[in-house]
N, C-alpha and C positions, 0 to 999 in steps of 0.2 A: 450624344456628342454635342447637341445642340444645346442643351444646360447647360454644359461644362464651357461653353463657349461663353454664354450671356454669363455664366457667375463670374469669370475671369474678365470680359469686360466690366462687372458691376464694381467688381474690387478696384477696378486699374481704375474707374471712375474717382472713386477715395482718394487713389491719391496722386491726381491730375487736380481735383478739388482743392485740395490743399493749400491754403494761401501763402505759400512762401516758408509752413513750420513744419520743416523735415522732419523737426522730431516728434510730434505726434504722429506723422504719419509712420515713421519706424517704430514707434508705438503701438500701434494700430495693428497693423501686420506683423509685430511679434508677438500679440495675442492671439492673431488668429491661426499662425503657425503652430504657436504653440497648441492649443485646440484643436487641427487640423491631425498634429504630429502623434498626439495625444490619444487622438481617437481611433486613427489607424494602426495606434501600436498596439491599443488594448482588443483591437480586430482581433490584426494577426498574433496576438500571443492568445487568444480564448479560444481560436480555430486550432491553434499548434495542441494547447490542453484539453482540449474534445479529443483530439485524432490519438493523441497520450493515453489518453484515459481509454480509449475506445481499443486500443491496439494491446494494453494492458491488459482488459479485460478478454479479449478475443483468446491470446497469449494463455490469459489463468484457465477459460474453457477448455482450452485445446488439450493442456498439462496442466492440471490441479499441483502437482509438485513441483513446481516450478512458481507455485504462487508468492512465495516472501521473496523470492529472486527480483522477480519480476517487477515486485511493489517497492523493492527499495533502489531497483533501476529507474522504476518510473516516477520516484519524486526525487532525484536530482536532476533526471530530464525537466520536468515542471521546474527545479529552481534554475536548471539555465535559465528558458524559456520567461520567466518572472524576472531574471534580471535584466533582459533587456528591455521590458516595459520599464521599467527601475532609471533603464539608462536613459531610457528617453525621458522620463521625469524630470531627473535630475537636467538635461539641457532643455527640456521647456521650462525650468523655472530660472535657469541661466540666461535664457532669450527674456525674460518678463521682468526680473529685478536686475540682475546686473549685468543689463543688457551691451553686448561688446560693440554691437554698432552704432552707439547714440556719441 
């Protein structure tokens, strides 16, 4: 907790620092969201594809004929799960080029 505290002072230091140019600092902090957003999303969508994959395979163990059922259950689960990294993509590069709050 105590990290989490000093890095959120560290940032708010940026842009206290900032001499009067809002927009680099909205800059600034739309990189690092973007980055931030980016890395949590590719988290939880690789945790979501392990547990996929692992529940899949458990599934084909348990019932060998149930195995093509199974596999072609478990890659449209994976392409939900794939589009919503996709979606955050797409608004972390929303937040960096054509950014709505500048």
């Amino acid at each position: 907790m105590k990290k989490i505290i000093l890095l959120a002072l560290a940032f708010a230091s940026f842009a206290f620092g900032a001499e009067g140019d809002a927009t680099a600092t909205i800059q600034a902090f739309s990189v690092l969201a973007a980055g931030v957003g980016l890395g949590i999303a590719a988290l939880g969508g690789a945790v979501g594809m392990g547990h996929t994959a692992a529940a899949t395979i458990l599934g084909t163990a348990r019932n060998p004929g149930l195995g093509s059922k199974l596999l072609t259950t478990m890659f449209i689960a994976l392409a939900m799960i794939e589009a919503q990294v996709i979606y955050t993509l797409v608004i972390a590069l929303i937040a960096l080029y054509a950014n709505p709050f500048l």
